[in-house]
N, C-alpha and C positions, 0 to 999 in steps of 0.2 A: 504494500500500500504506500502510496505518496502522500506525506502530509508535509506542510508549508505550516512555519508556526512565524507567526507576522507578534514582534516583538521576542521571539528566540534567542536573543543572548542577553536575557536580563535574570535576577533571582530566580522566578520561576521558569520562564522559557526555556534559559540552557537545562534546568530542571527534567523538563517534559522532553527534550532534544532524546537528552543521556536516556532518558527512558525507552522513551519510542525506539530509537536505534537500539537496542538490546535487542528488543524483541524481533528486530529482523527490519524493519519498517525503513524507509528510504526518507529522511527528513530535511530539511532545508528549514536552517535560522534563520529567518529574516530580521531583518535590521537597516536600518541606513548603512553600517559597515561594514553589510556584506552586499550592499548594492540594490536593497527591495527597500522603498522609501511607499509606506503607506500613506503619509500626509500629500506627497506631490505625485505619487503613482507612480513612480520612477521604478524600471522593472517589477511590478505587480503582473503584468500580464505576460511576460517571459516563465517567469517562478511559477504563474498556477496552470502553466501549461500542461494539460496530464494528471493533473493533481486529482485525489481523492478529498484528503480533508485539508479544511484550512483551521487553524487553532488563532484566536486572534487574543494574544497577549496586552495589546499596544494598551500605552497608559498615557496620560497627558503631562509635558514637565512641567504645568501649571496648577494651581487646583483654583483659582479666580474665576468668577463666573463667566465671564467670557470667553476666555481662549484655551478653558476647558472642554466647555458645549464647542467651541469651534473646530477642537481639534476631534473629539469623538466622532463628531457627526462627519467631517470630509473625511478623515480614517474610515469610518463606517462605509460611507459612498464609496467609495475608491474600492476598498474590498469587495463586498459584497456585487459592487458591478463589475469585477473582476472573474468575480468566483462564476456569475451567470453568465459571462463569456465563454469562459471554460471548462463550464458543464461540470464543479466540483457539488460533492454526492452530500456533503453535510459538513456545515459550520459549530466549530464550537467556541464558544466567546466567556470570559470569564468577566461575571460582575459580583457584586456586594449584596450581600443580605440587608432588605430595611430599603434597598434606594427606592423603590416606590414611596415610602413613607419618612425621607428624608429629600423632598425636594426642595425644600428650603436652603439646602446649601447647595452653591455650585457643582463643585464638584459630580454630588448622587445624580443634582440633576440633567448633568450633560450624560452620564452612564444610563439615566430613564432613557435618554433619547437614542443612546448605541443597544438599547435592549431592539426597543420600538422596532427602530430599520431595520433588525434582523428578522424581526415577526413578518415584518410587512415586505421584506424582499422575495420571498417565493424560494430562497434555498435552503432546504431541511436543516434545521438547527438544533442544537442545545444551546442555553443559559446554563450558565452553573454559578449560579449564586456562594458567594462563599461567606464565613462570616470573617472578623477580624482574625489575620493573621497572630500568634502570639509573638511572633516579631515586632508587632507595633505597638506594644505594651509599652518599651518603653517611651517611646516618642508620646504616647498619652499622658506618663507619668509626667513629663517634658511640660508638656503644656499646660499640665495642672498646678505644678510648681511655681509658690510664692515664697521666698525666704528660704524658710529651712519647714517650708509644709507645704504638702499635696493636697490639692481637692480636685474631690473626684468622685462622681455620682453613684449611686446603686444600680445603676440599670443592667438589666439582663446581658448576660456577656457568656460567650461561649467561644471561645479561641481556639484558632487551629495552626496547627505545626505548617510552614511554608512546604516543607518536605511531602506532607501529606495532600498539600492543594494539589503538588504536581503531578503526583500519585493517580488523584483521583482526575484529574484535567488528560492523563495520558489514557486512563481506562475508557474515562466516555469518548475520546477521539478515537478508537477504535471498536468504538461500538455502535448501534443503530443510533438513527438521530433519536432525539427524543418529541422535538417538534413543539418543545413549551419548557421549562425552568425547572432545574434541579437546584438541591440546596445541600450545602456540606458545612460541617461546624466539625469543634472539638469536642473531646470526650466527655467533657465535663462545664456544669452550667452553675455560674451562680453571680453575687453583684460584681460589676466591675468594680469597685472600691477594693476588695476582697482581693484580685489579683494585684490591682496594683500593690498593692501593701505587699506582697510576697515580694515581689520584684524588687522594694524599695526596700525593704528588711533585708537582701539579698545581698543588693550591691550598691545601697546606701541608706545604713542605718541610723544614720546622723538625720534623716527628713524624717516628719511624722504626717502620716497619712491620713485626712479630714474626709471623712467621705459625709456626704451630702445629699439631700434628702430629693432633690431637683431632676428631674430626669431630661438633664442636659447633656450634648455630645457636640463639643465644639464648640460651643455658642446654640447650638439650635436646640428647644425645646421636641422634645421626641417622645414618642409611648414608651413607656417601659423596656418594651419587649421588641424594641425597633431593632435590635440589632441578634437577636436570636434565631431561629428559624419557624416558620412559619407552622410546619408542618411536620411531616416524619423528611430527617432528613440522612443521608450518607455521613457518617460519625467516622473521625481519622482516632487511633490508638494512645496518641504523644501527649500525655500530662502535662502539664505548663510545669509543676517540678523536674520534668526532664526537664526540659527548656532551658528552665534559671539553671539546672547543672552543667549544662554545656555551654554554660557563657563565660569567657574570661574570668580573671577578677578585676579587671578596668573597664568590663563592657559596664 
């Protein structure tokens, strides 16, 4: 099978690459540095010449409301009218758990609009909704940090291993489409306050962690349960104490 992974040499991509090619599969990284440029189309229709699946990684190096929604949606275009040229059999596109119910921020909301195109272009698909990576724990903790304290909400949280996105991001690229949204989280659910304090007892036990009765994420007021899974979803193995064990002690 020929699959094209459009954003292939990033955390996940080279991820899903390494995977796919074990199992036999003929892959192509796409990137602007290997000459597949999905913003300006630059070799897109060379690359999905032949192709089976396309895996669409790309991610915006913005998250402003603007030249977020700009970049998803001509990324979208470009692909997807690529893929119908080339008669490719099934799309798989990686978004976020909650972005229908966070479109108050840029960012979710330009990913509502890369769901949409893909529904509405006619080439067999999956979504695979994922929830927060536990790699992004810290940079939450980042943001919540005032002095020498964290605040930081209760809201439903359910963290998944990057390792396991890729995992599961390479399964459904060689499986049937699904033709509507799948959702993947980690093993284990409870407030996000509750993680971060691990992580910050971890590898800086000098802050103390406020956790907060608001159910905010970023700035934006959100349900509770915006960032968990909706439904039954595909659960990865990796405890967030693995996680914090295989971090530095300067991470």
């Amino acid at each position: 099978m020929k699959i094209v992974i459009i954003g292939g040499t990033g955390l996940i991509g080279s991820n899903v690459t390494k995977k796919l090619r074990q199992l036999g599969h003929t892959v192509i990284a796409g990137s602007p540095s290997t000459g597949i440029n999905a913003l300006t189309g630059e070799g897109l229709s060379d690359a999905l010449e032949n192709t089976d699946v396309v895996v669409d990684l790309s991610n915006s190096p913005s998250f402003e409301d603007g030249p977020a929604i700009q970049f998803f949606e001509t990324v979208g275009r470009n692909i997807l009218s690529a893929e119908l040229n080339a008669g490719v059999k099934h799309h798989v596109v990686l978004s976020i758990v909650g972005t229908h119910l966070m479109e108050g921020m840029g960012y979710m909301r330009a990913k509502k609009i890369q769901e949409d195109l893909v529904k509405k272009s006619g080439v067999p698909y999956t979504i695979v909704r994922s929830t927060q990576f536990q790699e992004f724990v810290p940079t939450i903790a980042a943001g919540g940090t005032q002095g020498s304290e964290v605040h930081v909400s209760k809201l439903d949280f359910q963290p998944i291993a990057a390792e396991e996105v890729a995992l599961f991001i390479a399964r459904f690229a060689i499986s049937e489409p699904a033709n509507g949204t799948v959702e993947i989280a980690g093993p284990v659910r409870g407030p996000m306050s509750e993680f971060v304090e691990a992580y910050v007892k971890a590898k800086d036990a000098g802050k103390t962690v406020i956790a907060d009765d608001s159910s905010e994420y970023f700035g934006l007021e959100v349900p509770a349960s915006t960032l968990v899974p909706e439904g039954n979803a595909y659960l990865g193995e990796t405890r967030f104490e693995e996680y914090l064990g295989s971090l530095s002690p300067q991470a």
